[in-house]
PDB file of N, CA, C, O and CB in Angstrom:
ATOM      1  N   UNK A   1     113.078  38.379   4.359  1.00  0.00           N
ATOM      2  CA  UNK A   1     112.488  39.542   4.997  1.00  0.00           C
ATOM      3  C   UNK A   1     113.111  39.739   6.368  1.00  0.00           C
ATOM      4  O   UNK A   1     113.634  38.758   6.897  1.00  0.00           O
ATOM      5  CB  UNK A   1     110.961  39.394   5.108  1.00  0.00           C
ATOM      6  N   UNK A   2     113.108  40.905   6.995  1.00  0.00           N
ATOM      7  CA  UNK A   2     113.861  41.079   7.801  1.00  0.00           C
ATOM      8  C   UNK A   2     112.636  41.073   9.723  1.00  0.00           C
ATOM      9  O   UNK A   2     111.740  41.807  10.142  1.00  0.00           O
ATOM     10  CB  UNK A   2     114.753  42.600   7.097  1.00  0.00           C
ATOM     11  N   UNK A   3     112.924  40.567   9.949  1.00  0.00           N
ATOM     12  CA  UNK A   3     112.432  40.624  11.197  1.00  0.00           C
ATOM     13  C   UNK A   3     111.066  41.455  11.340  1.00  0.00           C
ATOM     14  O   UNK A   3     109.922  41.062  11.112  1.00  0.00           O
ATOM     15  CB  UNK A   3     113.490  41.159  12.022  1.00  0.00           C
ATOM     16  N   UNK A   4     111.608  43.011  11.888  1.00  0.00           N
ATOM     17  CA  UNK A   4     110.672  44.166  12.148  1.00  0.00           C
ATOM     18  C   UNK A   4     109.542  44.328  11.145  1.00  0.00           C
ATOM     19  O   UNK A   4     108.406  44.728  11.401  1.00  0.00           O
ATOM     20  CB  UNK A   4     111.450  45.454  12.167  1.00  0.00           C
ATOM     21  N   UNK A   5     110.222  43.803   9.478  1.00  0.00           N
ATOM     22  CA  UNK A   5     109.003  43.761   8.845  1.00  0.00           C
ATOM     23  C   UNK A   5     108.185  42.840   8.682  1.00  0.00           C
ATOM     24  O   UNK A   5     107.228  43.136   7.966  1.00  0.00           O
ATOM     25  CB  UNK A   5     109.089  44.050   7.940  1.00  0.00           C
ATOM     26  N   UNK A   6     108.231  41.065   9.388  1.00  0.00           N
ATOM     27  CA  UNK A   6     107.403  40.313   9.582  1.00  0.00           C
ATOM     28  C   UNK A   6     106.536  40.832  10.830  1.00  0.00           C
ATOM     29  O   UNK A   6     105.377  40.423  10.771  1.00  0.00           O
ATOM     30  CB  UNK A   6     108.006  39.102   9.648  1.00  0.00           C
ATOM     31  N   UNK A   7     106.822  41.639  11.952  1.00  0.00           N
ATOM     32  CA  UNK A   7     106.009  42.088  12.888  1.00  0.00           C
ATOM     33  C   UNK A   7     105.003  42.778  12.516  1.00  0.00           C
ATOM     34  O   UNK A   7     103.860  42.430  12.811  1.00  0.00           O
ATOM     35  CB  UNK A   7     106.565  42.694  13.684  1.00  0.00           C
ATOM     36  N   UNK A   8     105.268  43.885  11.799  1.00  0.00           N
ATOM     37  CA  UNK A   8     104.499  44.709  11.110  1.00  0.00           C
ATOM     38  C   UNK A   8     103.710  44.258  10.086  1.00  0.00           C
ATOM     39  O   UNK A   8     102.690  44.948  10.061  1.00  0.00           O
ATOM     40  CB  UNK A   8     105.163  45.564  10.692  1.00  0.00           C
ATOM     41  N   UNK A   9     103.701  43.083   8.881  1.00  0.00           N
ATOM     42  CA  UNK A   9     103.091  42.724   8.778  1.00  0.00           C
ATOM     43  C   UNK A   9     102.038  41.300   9.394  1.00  0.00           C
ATOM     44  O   UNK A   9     101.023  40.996   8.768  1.00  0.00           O
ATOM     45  CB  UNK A   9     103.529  43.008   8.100  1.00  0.00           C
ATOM     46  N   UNK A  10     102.232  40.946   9.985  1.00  0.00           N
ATOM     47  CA  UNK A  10     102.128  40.162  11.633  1.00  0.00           C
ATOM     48  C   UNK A  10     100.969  40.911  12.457  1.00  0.00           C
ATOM     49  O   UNK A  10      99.955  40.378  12.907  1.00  0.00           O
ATOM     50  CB  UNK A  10     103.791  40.376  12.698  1.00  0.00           C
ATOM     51  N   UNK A  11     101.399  42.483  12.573  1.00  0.00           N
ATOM     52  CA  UNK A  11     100.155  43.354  13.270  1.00  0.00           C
ATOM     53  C   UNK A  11      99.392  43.850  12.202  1.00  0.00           C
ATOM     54  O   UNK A  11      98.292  43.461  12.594  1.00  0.00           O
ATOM     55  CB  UNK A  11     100.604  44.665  14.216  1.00  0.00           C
ATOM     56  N   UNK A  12      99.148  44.461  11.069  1.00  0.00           N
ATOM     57  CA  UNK A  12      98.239  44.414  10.366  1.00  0.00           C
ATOM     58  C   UNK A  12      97.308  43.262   9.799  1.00  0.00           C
ATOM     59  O   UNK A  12      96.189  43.399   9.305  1.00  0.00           O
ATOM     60  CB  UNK A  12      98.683  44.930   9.688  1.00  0.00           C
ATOM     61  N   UNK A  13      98.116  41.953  10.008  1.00  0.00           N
ATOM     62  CA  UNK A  13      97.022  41.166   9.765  1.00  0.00           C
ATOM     63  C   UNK A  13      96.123  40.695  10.656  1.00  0.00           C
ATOM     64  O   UNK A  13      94.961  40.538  10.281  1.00  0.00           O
ATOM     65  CB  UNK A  13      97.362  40.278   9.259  1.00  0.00           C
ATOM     66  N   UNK A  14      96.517  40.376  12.045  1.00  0.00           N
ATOM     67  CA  UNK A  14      95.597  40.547  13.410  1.00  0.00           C
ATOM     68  C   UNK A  14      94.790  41.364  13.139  1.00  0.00           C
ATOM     69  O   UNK A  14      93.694  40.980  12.730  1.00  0.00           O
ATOM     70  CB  UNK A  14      96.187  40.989  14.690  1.00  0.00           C
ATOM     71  N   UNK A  15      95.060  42.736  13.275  1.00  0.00           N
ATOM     72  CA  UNK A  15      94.008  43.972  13.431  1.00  0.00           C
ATOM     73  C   UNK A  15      93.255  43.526  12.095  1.00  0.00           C
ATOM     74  O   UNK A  15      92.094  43.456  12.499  1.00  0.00           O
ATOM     75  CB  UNK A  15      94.739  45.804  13.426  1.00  0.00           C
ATOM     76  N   UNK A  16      93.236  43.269  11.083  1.00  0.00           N
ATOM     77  CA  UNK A  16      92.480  42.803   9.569  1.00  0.00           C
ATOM     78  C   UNK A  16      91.722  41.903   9.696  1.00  0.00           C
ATOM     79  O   UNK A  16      90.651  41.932   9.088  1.00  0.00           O
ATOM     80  CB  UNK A  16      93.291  42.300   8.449  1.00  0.00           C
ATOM     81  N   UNK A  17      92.106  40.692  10.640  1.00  0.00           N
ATOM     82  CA  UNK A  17      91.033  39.647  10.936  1.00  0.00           C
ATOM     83  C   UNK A  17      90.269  39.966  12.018  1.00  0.00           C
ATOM     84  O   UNK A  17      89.043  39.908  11.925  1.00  0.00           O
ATOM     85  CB  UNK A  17      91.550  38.336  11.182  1.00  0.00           C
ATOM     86  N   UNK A  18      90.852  40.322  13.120  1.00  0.00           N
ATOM     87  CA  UNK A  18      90.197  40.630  14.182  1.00  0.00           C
ATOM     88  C   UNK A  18      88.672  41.856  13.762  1.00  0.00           C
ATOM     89  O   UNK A  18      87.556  41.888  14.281  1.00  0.00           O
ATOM     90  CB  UNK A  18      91.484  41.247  15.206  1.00  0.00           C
ATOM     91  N   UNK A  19      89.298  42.777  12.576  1.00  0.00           N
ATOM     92  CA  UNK A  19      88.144  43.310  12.440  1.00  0.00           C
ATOM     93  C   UNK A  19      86.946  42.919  11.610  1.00  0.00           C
ATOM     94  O   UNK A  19      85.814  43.398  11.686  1.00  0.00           O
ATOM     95  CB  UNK A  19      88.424  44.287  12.177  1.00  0.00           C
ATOM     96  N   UNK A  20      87.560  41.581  10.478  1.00  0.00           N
ATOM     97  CA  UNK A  20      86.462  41.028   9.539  1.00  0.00           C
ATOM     98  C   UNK A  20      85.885  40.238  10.338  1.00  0.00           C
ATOM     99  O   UNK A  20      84.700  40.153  10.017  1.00  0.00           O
ATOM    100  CB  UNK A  20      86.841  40.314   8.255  1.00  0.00           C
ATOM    101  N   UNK A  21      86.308  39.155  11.874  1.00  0.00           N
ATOM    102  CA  UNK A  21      85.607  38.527  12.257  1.00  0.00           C
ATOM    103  C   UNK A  21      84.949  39.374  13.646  1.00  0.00           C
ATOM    104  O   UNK A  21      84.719  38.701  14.651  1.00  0.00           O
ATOM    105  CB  UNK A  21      86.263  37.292  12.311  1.00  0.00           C
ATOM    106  N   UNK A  22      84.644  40.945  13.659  1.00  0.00           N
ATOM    107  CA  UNK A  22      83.694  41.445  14.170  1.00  0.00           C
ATOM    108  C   UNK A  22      82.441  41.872  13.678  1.00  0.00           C
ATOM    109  O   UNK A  22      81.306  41.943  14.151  1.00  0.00           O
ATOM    110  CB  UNK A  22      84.102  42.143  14.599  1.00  0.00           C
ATOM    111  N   UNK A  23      83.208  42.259  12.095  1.00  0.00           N
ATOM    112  CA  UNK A  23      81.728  42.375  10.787  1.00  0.00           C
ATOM    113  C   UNK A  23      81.454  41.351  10.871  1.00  0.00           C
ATOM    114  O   UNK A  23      80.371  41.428  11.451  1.00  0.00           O
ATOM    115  CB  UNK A  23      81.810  42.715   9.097  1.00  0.00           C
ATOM    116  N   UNK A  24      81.645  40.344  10.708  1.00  0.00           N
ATOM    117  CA  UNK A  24      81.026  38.935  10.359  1.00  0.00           C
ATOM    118  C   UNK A  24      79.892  38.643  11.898  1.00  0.00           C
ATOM    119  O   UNK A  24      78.778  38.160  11.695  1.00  0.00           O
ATOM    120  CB  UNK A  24      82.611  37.506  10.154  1.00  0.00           C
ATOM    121  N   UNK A  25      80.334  38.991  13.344  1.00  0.00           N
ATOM    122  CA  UNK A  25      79.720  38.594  14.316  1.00  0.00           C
ATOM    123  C   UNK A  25      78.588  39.651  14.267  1.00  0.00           C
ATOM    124  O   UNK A  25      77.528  39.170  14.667  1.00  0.00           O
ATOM    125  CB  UNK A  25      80.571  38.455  15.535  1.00  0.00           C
ATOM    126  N   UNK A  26      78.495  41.038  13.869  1.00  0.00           N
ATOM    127  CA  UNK A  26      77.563  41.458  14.129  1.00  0.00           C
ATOM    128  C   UNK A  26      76.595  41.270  12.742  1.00  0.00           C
ATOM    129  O   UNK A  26      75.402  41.573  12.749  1.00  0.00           O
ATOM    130  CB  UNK A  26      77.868  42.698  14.688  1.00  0.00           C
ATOM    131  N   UNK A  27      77.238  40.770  11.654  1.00  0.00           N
ATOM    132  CA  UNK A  27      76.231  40.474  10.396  1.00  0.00           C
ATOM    133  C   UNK A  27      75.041  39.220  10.855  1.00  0.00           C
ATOM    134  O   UNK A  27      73.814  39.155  10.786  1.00  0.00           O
ATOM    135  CB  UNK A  27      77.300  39.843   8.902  1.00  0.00           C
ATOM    136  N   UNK A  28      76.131  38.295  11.351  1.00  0.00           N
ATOM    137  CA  UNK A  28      75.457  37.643  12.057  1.00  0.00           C
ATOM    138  C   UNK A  28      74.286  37.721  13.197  1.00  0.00           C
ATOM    139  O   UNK A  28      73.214  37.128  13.076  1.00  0.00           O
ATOM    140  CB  UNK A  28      76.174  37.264  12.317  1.00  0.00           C
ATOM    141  N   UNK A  29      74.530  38.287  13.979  1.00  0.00           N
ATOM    142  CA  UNK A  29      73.606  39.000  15.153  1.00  0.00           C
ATOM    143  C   UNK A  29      72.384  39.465  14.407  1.00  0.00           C
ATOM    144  O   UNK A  29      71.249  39.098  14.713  1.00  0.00           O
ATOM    145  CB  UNK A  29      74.369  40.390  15.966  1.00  0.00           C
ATOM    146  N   UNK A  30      72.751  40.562  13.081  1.00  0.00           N
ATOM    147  CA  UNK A  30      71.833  41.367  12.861  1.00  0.00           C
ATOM    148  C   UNK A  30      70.688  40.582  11.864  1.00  0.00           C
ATOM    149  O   UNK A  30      69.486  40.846  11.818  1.00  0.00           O
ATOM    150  CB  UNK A  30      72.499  42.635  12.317  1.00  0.00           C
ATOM    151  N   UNK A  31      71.369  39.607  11.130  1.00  0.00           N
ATOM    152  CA  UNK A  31      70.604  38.401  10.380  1.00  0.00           C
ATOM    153  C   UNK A  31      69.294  37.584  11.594  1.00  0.00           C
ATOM    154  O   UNK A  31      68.116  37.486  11.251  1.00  0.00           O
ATOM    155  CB  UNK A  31      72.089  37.043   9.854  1.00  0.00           C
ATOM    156  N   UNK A  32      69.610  37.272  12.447  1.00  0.00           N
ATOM    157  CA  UNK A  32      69.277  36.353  13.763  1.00  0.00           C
ATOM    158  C   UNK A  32      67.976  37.669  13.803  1.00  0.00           C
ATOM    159  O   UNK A  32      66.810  37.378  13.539  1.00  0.00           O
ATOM    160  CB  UNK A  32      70.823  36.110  15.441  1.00  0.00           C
ATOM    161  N   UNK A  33      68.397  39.100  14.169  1.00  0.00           N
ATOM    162  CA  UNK A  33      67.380  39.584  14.383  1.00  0.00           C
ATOM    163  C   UNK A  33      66.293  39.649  13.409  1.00  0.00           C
ATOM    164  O   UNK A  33      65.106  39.515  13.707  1.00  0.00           O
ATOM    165  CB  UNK A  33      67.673  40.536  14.762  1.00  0.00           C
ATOM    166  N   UNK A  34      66.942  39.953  11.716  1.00  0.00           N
ATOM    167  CA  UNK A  34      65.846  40.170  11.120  1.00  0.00           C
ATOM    168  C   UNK A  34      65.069  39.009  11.114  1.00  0.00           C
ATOM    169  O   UNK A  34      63.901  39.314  10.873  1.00  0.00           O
ATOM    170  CB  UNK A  34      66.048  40.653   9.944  1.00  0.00           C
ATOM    171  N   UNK A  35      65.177  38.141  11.232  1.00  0.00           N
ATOM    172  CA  UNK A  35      64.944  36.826  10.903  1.00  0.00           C
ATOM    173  C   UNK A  35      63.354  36.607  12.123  1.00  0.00           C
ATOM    174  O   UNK A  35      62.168  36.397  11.867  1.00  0.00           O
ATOM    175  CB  UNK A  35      66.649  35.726  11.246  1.00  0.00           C
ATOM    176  N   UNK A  36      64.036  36.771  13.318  1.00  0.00           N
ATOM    177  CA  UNK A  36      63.224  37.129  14.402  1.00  0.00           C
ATOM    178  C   UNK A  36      62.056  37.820  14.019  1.00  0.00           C
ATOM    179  O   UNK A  36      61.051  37.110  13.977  1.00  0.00           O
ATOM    180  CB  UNK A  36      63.910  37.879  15.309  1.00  0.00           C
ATOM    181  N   UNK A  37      61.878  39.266  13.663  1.00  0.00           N
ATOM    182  CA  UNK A  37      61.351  40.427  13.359  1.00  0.00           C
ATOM    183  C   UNK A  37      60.564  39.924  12.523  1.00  0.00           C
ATOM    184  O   UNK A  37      59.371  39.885  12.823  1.00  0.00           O
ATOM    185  CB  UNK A  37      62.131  41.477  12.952  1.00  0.00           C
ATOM    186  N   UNK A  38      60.991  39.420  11.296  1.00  0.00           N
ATOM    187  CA  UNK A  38      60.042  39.321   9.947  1.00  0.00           C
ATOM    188  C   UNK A  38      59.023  37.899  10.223  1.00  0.00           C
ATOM    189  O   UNK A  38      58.118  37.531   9.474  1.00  0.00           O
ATOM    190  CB  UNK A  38      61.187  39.080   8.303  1.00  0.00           C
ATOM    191  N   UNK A  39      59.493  37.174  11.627  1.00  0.00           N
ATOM    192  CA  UNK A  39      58.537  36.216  11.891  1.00  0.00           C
ATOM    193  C   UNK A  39      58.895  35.136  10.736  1.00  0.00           C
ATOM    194  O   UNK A  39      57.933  34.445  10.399  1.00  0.00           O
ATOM    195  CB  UNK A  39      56.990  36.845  11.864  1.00  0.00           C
ATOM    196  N   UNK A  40      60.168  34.868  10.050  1.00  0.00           N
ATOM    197  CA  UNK A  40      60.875  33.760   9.470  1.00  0.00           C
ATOM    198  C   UNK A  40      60.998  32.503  10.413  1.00  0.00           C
ATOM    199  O   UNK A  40      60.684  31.395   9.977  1.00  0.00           O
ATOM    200  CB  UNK A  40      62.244  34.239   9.070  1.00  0.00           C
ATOM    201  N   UNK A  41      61.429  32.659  11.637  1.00  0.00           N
ATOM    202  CA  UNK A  41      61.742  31.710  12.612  1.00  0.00           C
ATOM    203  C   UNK A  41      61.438  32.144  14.178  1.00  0.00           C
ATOM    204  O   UNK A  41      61.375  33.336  14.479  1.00  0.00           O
ATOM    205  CB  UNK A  41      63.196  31.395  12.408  1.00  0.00           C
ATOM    206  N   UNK A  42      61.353  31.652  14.635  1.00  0.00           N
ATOM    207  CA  UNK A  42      61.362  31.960  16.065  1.00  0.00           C
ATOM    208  C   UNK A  42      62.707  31.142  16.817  1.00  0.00           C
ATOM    209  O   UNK A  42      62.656  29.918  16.941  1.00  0.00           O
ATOM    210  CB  UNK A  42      59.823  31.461  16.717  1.00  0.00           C
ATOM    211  N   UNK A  43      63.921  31.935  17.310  1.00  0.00           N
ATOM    212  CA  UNK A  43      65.090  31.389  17.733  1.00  0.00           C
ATOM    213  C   UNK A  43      64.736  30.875  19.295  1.00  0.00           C
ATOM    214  O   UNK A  43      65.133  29.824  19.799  1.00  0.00           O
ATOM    215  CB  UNK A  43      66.316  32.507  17.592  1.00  0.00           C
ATOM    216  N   UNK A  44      63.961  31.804  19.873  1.00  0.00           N
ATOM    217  CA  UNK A  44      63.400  31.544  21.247  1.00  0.00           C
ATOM    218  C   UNK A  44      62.884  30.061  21.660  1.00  0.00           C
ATOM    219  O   UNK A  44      63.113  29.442  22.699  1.00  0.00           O
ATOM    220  CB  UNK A  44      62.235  32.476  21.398  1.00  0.00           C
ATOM    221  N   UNK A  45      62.073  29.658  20.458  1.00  0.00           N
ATOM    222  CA  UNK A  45      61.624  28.475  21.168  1.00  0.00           C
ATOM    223  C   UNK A  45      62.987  27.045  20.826  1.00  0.00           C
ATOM    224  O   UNK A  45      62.900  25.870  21.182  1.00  0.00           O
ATOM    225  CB  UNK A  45      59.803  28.102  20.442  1.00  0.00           C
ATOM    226  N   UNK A  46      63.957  27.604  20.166  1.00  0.00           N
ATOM    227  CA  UNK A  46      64.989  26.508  20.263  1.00  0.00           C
ATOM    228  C   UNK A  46      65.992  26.847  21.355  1.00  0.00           C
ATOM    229  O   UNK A  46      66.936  26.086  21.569  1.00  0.00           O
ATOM    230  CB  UNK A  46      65.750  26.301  18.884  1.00  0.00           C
ATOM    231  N   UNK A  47      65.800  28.091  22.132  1.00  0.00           N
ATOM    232  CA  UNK A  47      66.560  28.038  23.076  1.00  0.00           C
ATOM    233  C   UNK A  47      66.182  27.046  24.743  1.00  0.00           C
ATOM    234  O   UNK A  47      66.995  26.732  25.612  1.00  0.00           O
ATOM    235  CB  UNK A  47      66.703  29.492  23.162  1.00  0.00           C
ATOM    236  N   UNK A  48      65.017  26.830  24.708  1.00  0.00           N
ATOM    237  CA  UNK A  48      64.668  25.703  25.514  1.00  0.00           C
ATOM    238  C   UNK A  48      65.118  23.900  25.053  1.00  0.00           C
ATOM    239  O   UNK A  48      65.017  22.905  25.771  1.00  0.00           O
ATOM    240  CB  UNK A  48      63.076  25.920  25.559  1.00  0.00           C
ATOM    241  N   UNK A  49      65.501  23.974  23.957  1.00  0.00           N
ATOM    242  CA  UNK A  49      65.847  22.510  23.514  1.00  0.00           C
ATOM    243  C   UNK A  49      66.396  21.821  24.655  1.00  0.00           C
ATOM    244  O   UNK A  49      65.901  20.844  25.216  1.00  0.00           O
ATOM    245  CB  UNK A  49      66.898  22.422  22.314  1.00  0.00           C
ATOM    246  N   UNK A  50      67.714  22.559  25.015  1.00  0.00           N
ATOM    247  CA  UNK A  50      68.282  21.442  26.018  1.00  0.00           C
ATOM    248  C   UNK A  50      67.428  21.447  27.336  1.00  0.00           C
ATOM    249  O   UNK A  50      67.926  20.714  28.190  1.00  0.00           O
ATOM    250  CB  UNK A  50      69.929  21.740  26.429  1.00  0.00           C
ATOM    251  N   UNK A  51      66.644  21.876  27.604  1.00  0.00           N
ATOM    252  CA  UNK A  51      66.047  21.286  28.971  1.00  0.00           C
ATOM    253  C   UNK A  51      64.568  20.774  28.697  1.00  0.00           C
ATOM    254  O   UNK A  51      63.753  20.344  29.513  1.00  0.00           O
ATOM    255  CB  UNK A  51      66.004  22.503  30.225  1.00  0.00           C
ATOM    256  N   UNK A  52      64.407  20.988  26.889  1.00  0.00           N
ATOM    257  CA  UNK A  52      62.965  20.136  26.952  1.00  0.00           C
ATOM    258  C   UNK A  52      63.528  18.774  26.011  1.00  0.00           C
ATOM    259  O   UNK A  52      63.195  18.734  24.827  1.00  0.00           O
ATOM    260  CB  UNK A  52      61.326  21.159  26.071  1.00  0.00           C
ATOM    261  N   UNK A  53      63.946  18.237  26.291  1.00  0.00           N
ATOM    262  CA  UNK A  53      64.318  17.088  25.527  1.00  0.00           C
ATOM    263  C   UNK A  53      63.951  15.509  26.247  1.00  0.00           C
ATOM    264  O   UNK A  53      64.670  14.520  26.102  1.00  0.00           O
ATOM    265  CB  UNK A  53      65.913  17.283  25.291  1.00  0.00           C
ATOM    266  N   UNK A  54      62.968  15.537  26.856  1.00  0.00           N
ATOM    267  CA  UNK A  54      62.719  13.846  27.318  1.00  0.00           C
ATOM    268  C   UNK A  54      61.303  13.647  26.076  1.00  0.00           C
ATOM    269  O   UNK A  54      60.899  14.476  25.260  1.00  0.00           O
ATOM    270  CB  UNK A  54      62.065  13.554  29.620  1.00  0.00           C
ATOM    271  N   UNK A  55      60.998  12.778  26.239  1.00  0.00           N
ATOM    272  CA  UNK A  55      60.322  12.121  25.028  1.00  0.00           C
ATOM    273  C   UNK A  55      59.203  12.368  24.900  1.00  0.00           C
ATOM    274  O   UNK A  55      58.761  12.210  23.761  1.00  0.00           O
ATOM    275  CB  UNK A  55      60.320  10.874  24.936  1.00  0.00           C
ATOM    276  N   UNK A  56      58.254  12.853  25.963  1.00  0.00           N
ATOM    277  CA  UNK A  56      56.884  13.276  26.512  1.00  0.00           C
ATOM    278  C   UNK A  56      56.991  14.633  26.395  1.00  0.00           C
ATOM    279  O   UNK A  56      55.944  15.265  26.253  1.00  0.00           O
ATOM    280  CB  UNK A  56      56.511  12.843  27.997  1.00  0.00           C
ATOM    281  N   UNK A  57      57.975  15.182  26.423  1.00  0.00           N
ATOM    282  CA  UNK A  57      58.114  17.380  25.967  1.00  0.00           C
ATOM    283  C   UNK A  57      57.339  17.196  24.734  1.00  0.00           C
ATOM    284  O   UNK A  57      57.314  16.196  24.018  1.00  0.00           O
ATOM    285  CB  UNK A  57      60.240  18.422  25.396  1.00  0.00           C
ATOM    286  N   UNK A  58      56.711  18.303  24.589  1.00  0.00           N
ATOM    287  CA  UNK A  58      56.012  19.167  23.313  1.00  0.00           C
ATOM    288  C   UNK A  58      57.060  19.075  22.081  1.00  0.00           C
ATOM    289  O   UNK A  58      58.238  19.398  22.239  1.00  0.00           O
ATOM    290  CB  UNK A  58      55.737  20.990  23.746  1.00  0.00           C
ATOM    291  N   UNK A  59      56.727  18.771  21.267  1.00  0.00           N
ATOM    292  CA  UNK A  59      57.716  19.183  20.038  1.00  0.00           C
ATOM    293  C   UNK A  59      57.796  20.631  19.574  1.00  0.00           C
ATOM    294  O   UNK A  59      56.781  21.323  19.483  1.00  0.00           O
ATOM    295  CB  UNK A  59      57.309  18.425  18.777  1.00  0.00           C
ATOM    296  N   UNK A  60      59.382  21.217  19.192  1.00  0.00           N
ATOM    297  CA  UNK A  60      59.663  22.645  18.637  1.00  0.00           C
ATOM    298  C   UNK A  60      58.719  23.424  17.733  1.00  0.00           C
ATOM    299  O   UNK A  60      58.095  24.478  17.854  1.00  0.00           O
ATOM    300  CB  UNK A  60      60.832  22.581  17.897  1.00  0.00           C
ATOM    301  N   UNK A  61      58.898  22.182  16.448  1.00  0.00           N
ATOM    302  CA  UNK A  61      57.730  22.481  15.617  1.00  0.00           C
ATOM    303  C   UNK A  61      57.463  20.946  14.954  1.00  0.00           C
ATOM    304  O   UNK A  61      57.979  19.865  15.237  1.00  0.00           O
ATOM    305  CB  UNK A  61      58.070  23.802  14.412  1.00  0.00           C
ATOM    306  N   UNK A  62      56.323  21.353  13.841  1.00  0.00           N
ATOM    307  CA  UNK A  62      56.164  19.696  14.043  1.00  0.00           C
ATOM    308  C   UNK A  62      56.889  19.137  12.229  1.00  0.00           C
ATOM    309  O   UNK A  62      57.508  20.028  11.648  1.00  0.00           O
ATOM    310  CB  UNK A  62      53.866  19.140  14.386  1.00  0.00           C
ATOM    311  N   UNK A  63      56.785  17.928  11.578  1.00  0.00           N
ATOM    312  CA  UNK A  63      57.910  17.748  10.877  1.00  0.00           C
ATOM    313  C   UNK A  63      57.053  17.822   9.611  1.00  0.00           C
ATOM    314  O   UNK A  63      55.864  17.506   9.639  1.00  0.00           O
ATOM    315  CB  UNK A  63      58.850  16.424  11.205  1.00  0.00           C
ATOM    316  N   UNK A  64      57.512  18.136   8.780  1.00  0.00           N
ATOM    317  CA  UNK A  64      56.293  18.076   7.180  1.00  0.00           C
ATOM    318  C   UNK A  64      56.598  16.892   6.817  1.00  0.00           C
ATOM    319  O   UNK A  64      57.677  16.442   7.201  1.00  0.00           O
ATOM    320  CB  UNK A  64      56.526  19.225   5.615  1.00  0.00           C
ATOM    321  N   UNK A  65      55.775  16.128   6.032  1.00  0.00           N
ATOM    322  CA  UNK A  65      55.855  14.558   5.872  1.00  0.00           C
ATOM    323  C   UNK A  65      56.705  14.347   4.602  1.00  0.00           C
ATOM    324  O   UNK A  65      57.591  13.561   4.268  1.00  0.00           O
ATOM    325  CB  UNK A  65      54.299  13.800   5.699  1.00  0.00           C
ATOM    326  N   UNK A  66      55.875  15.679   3.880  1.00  0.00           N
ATOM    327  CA  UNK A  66      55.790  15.734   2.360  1.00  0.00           C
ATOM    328  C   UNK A  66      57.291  15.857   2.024  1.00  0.00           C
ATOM    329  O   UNK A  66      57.831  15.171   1.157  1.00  0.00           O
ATOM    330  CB  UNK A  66      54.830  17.045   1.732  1.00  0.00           C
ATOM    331  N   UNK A  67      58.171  17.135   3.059  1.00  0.00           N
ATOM    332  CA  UNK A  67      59.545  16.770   2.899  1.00  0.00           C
ATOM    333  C   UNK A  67      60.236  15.936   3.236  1.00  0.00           C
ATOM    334  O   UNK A  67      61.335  15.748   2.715  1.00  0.00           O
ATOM    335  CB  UNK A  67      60.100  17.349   3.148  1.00  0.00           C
ATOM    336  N   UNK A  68      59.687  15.120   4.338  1.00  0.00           N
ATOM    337  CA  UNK A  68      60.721  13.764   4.582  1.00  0.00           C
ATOM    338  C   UNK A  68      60.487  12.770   3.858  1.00  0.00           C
ATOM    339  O   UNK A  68      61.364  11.908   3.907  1.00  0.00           O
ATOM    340  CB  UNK A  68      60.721  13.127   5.895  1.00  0.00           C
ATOM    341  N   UNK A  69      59.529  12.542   3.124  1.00  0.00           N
ATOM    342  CA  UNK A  69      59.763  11.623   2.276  1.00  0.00           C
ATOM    343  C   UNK A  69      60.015  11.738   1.116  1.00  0.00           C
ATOM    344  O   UNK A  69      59.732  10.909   0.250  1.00  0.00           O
ATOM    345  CB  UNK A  69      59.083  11.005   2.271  1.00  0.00           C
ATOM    346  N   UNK A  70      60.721  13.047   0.912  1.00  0.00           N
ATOM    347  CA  UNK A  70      61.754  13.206  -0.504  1.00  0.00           C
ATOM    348  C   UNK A  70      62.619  13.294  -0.207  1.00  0.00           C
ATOM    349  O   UNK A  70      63.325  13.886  -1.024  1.00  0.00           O
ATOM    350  CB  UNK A  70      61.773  14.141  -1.444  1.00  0.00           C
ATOM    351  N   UNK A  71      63.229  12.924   0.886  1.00  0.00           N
ATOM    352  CA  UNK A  71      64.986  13.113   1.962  1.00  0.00           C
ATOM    353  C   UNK A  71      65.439  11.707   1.591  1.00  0.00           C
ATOM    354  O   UNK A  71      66.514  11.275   2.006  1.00  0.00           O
ATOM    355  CB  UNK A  71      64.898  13.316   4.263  1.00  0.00           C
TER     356      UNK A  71
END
């Protein structure tokens, strides 16, 4: 292949990823929200993790037994 046409295909594939990994960031985003919304999870209270982490902090949520002891 000749040069000019590895560039060219070179810039269509940038612009091709660059745009699937912007669908992908806002699929993402928009998942996080529904998720939020429908009251599935609450992302908020894991955004305090790193500054509540000594041993006496409140726990996130608390652990089901019933699933850890089929883990």
């Amino acid at each position: 292949m000749e040069y000019e046409t590895l560039r060219v295909i070179q810039g269509y594939a940038y612009w091709f990823i660059t745009l699937l990994l912007v669908v992908l960031l806002y699929g993402y985003i928009y998942h996080l929200y529904k998720s939020q919304k429908s009251g599935k999870i609450d992302y908020e209270k894991y955004a305090r993790l790193a500054l509540d982490d000594n041993l006496n902090d409140t726990l996130i949520e608390e652990r089901n037994k019933k699933e850890s002891k089929e883990s």
